[in-house]
VOGU-3710 file (C-alpha; in Angstrom, 3 decimals, decimal comma):
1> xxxxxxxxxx> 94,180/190,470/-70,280  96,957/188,449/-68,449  98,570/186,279/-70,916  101,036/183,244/-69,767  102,501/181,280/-72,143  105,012/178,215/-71,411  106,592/180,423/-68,132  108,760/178,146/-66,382  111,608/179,709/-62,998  114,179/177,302/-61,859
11> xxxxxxxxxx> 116,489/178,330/-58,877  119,077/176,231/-59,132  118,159/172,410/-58,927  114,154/173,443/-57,896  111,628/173,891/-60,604  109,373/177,171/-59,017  107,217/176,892/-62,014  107,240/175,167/-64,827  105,850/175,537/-68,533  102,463/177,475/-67,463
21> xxxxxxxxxx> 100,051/178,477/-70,471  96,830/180,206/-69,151  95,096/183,407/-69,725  93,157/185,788/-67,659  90,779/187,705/-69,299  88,708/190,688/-68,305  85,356/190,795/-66,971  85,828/188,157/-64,595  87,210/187,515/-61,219  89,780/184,973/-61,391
31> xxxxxxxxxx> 91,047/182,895/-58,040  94,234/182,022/-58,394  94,428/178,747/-56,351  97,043/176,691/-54,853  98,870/174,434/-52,283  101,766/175,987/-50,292  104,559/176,181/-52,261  102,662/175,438/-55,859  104,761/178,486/-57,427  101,607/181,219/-57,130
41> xxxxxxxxxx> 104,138/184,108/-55,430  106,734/183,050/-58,300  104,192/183,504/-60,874  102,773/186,683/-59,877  106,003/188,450/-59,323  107,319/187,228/-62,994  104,138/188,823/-64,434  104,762/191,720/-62,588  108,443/191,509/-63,874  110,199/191,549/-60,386
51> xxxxxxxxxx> 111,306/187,963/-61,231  112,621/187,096/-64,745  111,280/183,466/-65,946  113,861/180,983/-67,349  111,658/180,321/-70,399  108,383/181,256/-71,596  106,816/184,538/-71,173  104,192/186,527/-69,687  102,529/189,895/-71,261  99,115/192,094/-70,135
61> xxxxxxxxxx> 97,379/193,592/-72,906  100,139/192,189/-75,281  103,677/193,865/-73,623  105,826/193,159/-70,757  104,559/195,275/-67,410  108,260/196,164/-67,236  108,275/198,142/-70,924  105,364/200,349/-69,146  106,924/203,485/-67,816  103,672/205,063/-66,069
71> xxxxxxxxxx> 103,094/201,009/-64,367  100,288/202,050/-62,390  98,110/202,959/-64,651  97,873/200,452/-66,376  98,208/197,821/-63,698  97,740/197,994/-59,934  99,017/195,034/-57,510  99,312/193,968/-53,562  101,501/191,495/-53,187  102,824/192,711/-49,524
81> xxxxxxxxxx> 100,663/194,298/-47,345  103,485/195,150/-45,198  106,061/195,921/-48,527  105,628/199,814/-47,256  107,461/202,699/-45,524  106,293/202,542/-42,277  107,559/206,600/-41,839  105,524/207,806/-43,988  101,662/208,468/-43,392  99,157/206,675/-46,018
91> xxxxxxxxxx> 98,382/209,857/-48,063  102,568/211,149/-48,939  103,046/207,061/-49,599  100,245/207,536/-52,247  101,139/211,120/-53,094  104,731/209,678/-54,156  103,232/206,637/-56,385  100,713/209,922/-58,032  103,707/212,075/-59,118  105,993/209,288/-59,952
101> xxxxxxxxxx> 103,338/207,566/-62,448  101,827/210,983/-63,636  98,333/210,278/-61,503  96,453/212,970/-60,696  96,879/214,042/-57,107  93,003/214,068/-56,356  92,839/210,230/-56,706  94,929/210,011/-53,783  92,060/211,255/-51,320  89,666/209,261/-53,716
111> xxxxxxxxxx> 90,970/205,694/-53,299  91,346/206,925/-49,115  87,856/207,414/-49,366  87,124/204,081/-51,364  89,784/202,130/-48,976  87,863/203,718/-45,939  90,864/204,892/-44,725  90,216/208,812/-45,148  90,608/209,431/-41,260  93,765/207,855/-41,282
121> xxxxxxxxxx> 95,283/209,889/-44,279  98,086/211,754/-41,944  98,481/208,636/-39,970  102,253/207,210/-40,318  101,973/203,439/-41,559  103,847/201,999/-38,690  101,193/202,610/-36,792  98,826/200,669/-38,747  97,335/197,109/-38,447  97,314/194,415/-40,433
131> xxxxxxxxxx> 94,193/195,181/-41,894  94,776/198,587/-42,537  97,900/197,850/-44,683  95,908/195,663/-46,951  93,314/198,275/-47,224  96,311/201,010/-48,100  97,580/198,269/-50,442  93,797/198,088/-52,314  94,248/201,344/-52,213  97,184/201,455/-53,953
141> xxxxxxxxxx> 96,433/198,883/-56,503  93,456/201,158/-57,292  95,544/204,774/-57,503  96,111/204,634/-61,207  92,437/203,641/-62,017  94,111/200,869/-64,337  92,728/197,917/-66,611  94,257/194,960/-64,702  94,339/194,238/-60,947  96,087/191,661/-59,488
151> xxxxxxxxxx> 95,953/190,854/-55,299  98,000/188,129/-53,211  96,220/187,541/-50,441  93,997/190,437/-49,884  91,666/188,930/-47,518  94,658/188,902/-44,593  93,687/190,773/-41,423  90,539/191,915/-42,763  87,527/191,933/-40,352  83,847/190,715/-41,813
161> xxxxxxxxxx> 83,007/194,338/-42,575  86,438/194,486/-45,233  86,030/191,388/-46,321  82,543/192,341/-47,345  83,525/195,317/-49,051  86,650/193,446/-51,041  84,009/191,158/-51,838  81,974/193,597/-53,358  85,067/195,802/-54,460  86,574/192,974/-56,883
171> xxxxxxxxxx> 82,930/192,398/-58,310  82,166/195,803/-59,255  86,008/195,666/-61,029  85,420/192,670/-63,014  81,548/194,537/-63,702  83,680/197,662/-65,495  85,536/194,902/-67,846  88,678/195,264/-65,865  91,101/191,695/-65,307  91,209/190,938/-61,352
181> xxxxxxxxxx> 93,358/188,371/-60,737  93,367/187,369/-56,893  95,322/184,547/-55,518  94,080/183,565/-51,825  93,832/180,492/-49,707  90,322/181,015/-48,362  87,835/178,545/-50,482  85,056/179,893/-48,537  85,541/183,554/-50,328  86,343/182,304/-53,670
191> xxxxxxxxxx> 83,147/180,507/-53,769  81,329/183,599/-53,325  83,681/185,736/-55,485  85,377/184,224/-57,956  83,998/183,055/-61,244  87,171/181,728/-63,156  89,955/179,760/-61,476  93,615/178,897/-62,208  94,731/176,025/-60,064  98,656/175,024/-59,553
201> xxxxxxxxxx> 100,261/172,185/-57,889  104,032/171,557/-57,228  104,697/175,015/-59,910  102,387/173,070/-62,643  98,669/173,982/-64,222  96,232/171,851/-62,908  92,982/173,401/-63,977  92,260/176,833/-65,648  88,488/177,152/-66,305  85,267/178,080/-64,569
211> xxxxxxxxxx> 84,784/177,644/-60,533  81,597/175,595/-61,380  83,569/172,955/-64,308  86,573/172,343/-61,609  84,294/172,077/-58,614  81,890/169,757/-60,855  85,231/167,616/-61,129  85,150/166,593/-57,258  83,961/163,107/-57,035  82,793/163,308/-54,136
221> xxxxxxxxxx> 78,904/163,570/-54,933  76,455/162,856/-51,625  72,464/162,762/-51,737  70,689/164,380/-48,821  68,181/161,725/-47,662  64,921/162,813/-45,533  62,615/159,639/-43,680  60,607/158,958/-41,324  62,510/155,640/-41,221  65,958/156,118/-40,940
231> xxxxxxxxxx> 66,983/152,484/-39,427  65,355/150,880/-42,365  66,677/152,993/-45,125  69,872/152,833/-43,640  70,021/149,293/-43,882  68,708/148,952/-47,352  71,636/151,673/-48,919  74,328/149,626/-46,884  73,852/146,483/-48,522  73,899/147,937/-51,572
241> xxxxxxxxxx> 77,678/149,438/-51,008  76,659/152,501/-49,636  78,155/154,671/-47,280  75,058/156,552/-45,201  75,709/158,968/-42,332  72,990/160,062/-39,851  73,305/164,111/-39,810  72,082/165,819/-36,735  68,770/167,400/-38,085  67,696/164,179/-38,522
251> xxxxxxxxxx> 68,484/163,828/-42,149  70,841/160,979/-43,846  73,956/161,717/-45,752  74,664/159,031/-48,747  77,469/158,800/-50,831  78,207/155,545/-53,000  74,475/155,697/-54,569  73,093/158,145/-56,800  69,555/160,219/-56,535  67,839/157,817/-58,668
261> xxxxxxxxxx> 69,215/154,567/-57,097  67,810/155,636/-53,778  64,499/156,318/-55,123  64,473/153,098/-56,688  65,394/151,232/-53,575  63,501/153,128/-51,061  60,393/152,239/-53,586  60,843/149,042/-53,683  61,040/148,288/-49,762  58,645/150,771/-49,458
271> xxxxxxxxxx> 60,595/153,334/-47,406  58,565/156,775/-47,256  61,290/159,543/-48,501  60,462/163,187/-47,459  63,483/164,757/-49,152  66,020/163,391/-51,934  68,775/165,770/-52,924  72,066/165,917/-54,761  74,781/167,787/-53,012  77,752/168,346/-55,547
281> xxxxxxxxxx> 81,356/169,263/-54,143  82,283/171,957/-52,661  85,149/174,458/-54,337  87,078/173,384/-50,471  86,033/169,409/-51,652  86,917/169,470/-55,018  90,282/171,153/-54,212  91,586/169,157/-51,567  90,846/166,249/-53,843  92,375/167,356/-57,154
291> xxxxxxxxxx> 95,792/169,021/-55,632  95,988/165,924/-52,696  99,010/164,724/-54,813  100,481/168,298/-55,365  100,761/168,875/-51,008  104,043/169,691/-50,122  103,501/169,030/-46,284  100,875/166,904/-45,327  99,953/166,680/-41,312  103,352/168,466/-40,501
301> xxx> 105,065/165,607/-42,353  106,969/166,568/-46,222  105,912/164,269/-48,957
//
């Protein structure tokens, strides 16, 4: 477990983070979400102890990752796919992190195997792409078979066949009763991966709770409308405030109404309806909407 409790960094005049309380618990996958510059990077290098906080502090499993001398076995992390020797091929790079964290040496050939990058074990890392150094860092992460994972930006450079298996790799993790902490920008994966978020905006907490309570706060409820008589339905919503949009499979998009309304209306000017359904936000909906006022740049313009 990943416990943060009033963690606030200041460079300076600028306020990185500030007074964070959350928790990340095992068993779970938990997105780590966040506008550009909201203070994720900060945060995960302080719990990782590579940046000391101002105030506040942040343990896993109840100490400090920094009073851990064996690290990696007890917590595995990418944060920089590229953060790597480029010299040195992927199995002495892994060989180095065994010895130095008292690993045994046959998990380096095991987590090659699991990283699918067994053929490329003599291969120097210079020679790697982008993809391949986030499937070394996995790798990594995974080299001490430890309790608590944490990944910025995993998904970077993958192709459809990694992304599937990181998918399905952070999954079986959280299955075991291991904390995986992932932060990532792509809302399409962490609707299919994640089921806890922490949200941040401008280095504050905006939301820490289940992906389905913080995308059930996006307004932005529509009803999926299906008629033989589009003109007159479309009329009938719009007087009553509506906003109705004609989708091209020949179904109606309404927001401003809800389920029942439209029932009720279509019933009473006697409006056949083949379909009626409520479409809640997306995670990318919900989002956008709750973090608009944490944007740092929006449409190449600073707020």
């Amino acid at each position: 477990m990943i416990e943060v409790n009033e963690l606030t960094k200041r460079y300076g005049k600028t306020t990185a983070v500030n007074g964070l309380t959350f928790m990340v618990r095992p068993g779970y996958v938990t997105g780590f979400l966040g506008p550009n510059g909201a203070g994720k990077s900060t945060t995960l290098r302080m719990i990782l102890g590579l940046n000391d906080p101002t105030s506040g502090s942040v343990t896993i499993d109840g100490r400090r990752f920094r009073d851990r001398p064996r690290g990696l076995r007890h917590v595995g992390a990418l944060l920089d796919a590229h953060d790597v020797h480029g010299g040195r091929s992927a199995a002495a790079h892994l060989s180095l992190l065994a010895r130095s964290n008292r690993i045994p040496r046959s998990r380096v050939a095991e987590v090659l195997e699991e990283a699918g990058l067994a053929g490329a074990a003599r291969r120097r890392i210079g020679g790697f792409s982008l993809g391949m150094k986030q499937r070394l860092g996995i790798a990594t992460a995974l080299l001490g078979d430890p309790a608590v994972l944490l990944f910025d930006e995993p998904l970077n450079g993958l192709d459809p066949e990694g992304v599937k298996w990181v998918r399905g790799l952070f999954r079986r993790l959280a299955g075991e009763g291991r904390t995986v902490f992932v932060s990532s920008h792509l809302m399409s994966e962490m609707e299919h991966t994640a089921d806890q978020l922490v949200v941040l905006g401008r280095g504050e907490l905006i939301a820490a709770e289940s992906l389905t309570e913080f995308a059930a706060r996006g307004t932005r409820l529509s009803v999926t409308v299906g008629t033989p008589d589009t003109a007159a339905l479309t009329t009938v919503l719009t007087a009553e405030g509506a906003a109705v949009r004609r989708d091209g499979d020949g179904l109606l998009t309404v927001t401003g109404l809800p389920a029942d309304r439209i029932g009720e209306l279509s019933f009473r000017h006697r409006v056949l309806l083949h379909q009626l359904t409520t479409r809640t936000a997306s995670l990318e909906e919900a989002f956008m909407e709750l973090t608009a006022d944490s944007v740092e740049y929006l449409a190449g313009e600073p707020r």
